[in-house]
C-alpha beads as a LAMMPS data file, in Angstrom:
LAMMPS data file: protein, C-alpha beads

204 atoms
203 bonds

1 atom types
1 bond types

-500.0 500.0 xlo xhi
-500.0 500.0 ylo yhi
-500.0 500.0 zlo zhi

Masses

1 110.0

Atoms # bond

1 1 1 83.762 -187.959 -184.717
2 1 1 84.643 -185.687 -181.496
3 1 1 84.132 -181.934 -181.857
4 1 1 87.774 -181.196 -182.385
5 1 1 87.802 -183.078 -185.675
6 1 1 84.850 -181.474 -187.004
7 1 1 86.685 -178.362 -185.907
8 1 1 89.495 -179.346 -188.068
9 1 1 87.603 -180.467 -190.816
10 1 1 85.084 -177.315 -191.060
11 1 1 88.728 -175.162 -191.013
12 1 1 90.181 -177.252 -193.824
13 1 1 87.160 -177.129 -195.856
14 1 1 87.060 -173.400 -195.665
15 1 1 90.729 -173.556 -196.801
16 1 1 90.062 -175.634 -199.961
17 1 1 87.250 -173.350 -200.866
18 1 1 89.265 -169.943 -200.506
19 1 1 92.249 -171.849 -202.273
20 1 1 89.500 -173.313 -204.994
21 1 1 88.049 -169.634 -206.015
22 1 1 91.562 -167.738 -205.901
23 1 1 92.649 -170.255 -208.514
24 1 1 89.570 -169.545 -210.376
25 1 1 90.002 -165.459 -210.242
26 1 1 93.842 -166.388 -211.220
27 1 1 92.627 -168.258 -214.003
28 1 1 89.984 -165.738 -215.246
29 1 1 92.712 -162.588 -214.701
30 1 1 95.509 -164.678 -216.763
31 1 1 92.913 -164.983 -219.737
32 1 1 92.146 -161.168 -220.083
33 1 1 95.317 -160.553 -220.283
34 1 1 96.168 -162.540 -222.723
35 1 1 92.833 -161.236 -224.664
36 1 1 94.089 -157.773 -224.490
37 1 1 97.783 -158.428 -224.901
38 1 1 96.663 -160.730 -228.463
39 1 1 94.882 -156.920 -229.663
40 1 1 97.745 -154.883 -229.738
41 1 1 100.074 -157.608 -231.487
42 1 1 101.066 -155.108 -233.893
43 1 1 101.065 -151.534 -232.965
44 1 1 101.916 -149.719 -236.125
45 1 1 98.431 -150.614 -237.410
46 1 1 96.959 -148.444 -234.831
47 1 1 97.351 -144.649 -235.968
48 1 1 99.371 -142.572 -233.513
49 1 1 96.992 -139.856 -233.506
50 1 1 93.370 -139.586 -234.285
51 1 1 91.669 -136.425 -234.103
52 1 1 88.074 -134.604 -235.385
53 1 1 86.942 -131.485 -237.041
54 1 1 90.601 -130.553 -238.036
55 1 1 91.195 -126.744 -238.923
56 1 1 95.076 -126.333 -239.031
57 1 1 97.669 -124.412 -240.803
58 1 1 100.971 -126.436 -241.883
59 1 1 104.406 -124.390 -242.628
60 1 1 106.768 -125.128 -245.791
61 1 1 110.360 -124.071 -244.781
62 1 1 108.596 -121.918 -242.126
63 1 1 106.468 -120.068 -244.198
64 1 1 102.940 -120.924 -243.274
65 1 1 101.668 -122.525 -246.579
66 1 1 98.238 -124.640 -246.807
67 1 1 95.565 -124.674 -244.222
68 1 1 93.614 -128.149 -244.167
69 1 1 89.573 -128.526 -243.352
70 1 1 88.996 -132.482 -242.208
71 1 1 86.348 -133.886 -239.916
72 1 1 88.340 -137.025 -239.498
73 1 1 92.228 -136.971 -239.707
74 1 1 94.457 -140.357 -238.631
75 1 1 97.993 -140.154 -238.139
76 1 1 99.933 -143.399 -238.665
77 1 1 103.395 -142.258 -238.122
78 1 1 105.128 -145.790 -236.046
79 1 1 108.594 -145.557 -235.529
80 1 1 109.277 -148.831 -237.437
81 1 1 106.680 -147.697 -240.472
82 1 1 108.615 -147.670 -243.647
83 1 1 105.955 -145.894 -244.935
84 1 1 104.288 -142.985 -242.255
85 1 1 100.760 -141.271 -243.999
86 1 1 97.966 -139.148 -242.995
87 1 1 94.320 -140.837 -244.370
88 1 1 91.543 -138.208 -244.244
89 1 1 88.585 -141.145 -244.920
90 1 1 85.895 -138.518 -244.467
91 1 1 87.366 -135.806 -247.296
92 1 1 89.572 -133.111 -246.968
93 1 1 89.667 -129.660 -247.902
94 1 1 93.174 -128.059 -248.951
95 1 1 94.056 -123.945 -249.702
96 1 1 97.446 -123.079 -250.476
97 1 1 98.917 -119.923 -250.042
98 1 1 101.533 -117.792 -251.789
99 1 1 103.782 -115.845 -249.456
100 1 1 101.582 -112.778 -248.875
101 1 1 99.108 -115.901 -247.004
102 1 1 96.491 -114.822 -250.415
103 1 1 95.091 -117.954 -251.468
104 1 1 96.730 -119.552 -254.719
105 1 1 94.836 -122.606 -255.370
106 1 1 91.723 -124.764 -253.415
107 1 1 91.830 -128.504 -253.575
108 1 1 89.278 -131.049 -251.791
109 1 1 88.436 -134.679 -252.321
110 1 1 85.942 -137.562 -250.537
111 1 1 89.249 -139.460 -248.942
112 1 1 92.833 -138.414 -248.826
113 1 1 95.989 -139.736 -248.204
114 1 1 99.690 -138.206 -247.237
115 1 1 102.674 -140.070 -247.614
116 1 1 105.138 -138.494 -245.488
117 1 1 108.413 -139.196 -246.985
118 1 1 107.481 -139.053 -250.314
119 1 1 105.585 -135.509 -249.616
120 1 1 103.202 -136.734 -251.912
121 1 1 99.255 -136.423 -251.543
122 1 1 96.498 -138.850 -253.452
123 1 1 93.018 -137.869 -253.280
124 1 1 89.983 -140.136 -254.482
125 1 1 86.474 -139.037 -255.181
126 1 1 85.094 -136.068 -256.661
127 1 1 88.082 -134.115 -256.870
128 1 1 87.505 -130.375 -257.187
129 1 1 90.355 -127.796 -258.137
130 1 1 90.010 -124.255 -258.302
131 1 1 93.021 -121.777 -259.203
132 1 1 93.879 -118.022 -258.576
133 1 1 92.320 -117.133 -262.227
134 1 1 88.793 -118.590 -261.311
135 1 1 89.218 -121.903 -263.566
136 1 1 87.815 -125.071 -261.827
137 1 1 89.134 -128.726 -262.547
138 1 1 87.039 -132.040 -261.694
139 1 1 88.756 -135.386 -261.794
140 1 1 88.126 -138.963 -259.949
141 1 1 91.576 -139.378 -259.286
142 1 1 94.966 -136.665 -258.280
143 1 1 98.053 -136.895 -257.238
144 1 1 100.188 -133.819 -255.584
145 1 1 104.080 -133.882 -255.081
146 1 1 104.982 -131.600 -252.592
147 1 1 108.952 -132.204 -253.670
148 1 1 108.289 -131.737 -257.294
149 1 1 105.874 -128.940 -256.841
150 1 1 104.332 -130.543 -259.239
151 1 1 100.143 -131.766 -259.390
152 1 1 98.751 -134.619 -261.768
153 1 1 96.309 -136.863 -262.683
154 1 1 95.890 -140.301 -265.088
155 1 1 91.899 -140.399 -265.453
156 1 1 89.324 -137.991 -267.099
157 1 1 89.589 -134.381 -266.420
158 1 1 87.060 -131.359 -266.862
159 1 1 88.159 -128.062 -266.973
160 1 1 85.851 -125.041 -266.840
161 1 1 87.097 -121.635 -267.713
162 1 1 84.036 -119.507 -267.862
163 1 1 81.866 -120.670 -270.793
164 1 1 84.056 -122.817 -272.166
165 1 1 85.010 -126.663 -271.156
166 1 1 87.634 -129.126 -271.948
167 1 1 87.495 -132.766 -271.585
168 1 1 90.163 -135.352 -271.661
169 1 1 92.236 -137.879 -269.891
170 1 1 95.429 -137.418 -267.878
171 1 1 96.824 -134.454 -266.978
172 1 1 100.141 -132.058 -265.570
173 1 1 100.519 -128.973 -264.102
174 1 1 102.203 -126.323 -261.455
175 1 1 101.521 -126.175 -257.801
176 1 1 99.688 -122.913 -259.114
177 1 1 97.525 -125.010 -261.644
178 1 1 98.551 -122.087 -264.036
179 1 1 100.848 -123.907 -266.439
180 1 1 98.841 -127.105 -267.475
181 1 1 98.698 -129.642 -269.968
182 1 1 96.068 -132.036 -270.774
183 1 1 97.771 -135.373 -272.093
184 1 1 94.529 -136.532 -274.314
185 1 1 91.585 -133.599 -275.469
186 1 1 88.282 -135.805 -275.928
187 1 1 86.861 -132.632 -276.192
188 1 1 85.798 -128.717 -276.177
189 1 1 82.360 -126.598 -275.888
190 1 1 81.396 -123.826 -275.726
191 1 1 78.394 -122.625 -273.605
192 1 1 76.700 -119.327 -275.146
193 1 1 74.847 -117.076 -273.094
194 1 1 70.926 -117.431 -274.021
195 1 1 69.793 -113.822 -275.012
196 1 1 66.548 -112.999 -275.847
197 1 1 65.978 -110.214 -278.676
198 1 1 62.635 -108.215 -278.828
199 1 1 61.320 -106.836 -282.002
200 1 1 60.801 -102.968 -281.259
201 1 1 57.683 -102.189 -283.127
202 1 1 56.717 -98.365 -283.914
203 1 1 53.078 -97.509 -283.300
204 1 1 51.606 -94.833 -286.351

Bonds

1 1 1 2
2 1 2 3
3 1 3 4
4 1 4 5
5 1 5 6
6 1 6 7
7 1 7 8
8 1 8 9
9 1 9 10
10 1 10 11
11 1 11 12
12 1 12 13
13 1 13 14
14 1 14 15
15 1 15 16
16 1 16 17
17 1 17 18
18 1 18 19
19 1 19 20
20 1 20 21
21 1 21 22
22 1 22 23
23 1 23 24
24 1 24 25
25 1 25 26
26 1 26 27
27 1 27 28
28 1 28 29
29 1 29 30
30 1 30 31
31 1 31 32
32 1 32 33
33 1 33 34
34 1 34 35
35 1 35 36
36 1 36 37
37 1 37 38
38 1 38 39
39 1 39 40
40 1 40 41
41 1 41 42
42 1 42 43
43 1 43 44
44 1 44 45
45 1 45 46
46 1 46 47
47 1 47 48
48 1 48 49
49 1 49 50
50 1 50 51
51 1 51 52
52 1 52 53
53 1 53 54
54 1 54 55
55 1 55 56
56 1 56 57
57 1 57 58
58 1 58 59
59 1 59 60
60 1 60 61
61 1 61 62
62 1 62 63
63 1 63 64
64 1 64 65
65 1 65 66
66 1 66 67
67 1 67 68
68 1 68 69
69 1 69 70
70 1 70 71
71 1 71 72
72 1 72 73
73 1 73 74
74 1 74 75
75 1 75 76
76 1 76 77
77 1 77 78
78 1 78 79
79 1 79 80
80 1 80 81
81 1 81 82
82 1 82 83
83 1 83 84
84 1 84 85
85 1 85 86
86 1 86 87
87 1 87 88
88 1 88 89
89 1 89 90
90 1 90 91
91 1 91 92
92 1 92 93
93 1 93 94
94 1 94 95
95 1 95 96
96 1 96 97
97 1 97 98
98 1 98 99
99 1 99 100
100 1 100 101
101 1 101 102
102 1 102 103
103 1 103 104
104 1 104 105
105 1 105 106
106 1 106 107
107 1 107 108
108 1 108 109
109 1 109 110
110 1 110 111
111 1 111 112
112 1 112 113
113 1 113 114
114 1 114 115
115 1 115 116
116 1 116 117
117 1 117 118
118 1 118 119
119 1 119 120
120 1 120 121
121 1 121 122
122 1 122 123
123 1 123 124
124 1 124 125
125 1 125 126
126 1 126 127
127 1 127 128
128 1 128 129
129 1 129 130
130 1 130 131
131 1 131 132
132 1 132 133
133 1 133 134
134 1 134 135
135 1 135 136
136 1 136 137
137 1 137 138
138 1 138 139
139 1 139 140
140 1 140 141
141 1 141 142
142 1 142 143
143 1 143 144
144 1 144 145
145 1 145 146
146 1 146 147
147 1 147 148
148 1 148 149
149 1 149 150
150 1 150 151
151 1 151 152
152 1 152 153
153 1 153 154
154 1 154 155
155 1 155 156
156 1 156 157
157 1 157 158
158 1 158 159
159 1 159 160
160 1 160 161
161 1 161 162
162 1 162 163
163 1 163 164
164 1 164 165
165 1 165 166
166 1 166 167
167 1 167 168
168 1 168 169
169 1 169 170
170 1 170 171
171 1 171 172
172 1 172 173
173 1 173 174
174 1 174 175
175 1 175 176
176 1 176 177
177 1 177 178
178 1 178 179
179 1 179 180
180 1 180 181
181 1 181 182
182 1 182 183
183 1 183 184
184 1 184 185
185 1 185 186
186 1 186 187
187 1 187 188
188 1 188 189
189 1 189 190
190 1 190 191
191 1 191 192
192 1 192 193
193 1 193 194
194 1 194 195
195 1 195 196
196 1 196 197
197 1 197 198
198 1 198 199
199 1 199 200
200 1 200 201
201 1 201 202
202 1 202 203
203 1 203 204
């Protein structure tokens, strides 16, 4: 073999091999992007918005109306969703306001979620209500129409209004919480102050 056709052949071979690893990096790019593209398949399954340590203030027919505490708040609001919510997985913590901005009623929960359309919140877990008149309601399980203005609850309820406490299951009432009924009374107590009496004794 003269020198000219190892020439050739040393060129071609460099060829085949520059050819042989583009191929590969073709290869390799055309199957992470088809990785990637296979994640975001559907999009409205990824919230919109995903933010930390919420403090915010949210309007009602431009009067400013609640304020919301939340250290984790998603927003899944698609534009094909039939259905756009809010979930607050880490709790929230709710204060409405009347329209002097005093605070009417405190709400907070473990998780929470908004349905947008239906302006109606659920929260799960330890809910704990307090009104304008001091009187605190616990319940597993509420439910909070915004259109209706109205607040309510299927499970077990306990209300406290000073010493006294009702139990029972399911449950209606205002925005305010200051016109309520309780569907089913399992029960009401009474706490009495402890008060201890000394006998006065006279000394002769």
């Amino acid at each position: 073999m003269n020198r000219d056709c190892i020439a050739n052949f040393s060129w071609v071979t460099r060829i085949s091999s520059v050819a042989l690893c583009c191929i590969i990096l073709l290869a390799a790019c055309s199957e992470a992007k088809t990785e990637v593209a296979e994640g975001y398949d559907n999009v409205d399954s990824m919230p919109s918005l995903y933010t930390r340590d919420v403090n915010t203030l949210i309007s009602d027919s431009g009067v400013t109306r609640y304020r919301i505490e939340a250290a984790v708040w998603y927003m899944y609001e698609g534009e094909a969703m039939e259905d756009p919510y809010w979930y607050f997985p880490e709790g929230i913590y709710v204060e409405q306001f009347d329209t002097l901005f005093a605070t009417e009623t405190m709400i907070k929960g473990d998780t929470a979620i908004y349905h947008k359309k239906q302006q109606i919140w659920r929260l799960d877990g330890n809910v704990h209500i307090e009104n304008v008149e001091g009187k605190k309601f616990d319940t597993q399980q509420l439910f909070w129409n915004q259109k209706s203005r109205e607040i309510y609850s299927d499970s077990a309820i306990r209300i406290t209004d000073g010493e006294e406490v009702i139990e029972g299951v399911g449950f209606r009432s205002n925005e305010q919480i200051t016109k309520y009924v309780i569907l089913r009374t399992t029960g009401i107590f009474t706490f009495e102050r402890n008060v201890q009496h000394q006998d006065s004794t006279v000394e002769e």
